[in-house]
C-alpha positions, 0 to 999 in steps of 0.5 A: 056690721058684718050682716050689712058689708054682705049686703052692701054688694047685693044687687038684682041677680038673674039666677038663671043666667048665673047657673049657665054659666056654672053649668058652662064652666064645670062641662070640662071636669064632667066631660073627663069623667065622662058625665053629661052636665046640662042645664034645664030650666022651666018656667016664665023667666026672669028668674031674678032674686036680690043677692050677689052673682059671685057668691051665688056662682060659688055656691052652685059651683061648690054643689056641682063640683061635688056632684061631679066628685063624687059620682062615678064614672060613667061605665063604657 
């Protein structure tokens, strides 16, 4: 049951839009560590994939936040 309310919110999903937009919103916390955040993406678009864009933001978010976490300080 649990597997089919998960899915239930699952709808077509552009990835690389989901990814700018966490690219966009973790810039701030880069740019206090003084850490360059870009986002890049190669080939023919739409990067589309069934699945719900919250709990995809979240989870790039989560691996963003800990790049930015635990990378040091830019030296300057």
């Amino acid at each position: 049951m649990e597997d089919g309310a998960r899915h239930a919110g699952f709808s077509i999903v552009d990835l690389e839009t989901v990814a700018r937009d966490v690219t966009e919103f973790y810039e701030p916390l880069a740019d206090e560590k003084d850490i360059v955040l870009s986002f890049a993406c190669a080939g023919a678009p739409p990067f589309a994939m069934n699945g719900d864009s919250s709990l995809l933001f979240e989870a790039i978010g989560n691996l963003v936040d800990n790049a930015i976490k635990f990378t040091p300080r830019a030296a300057g």
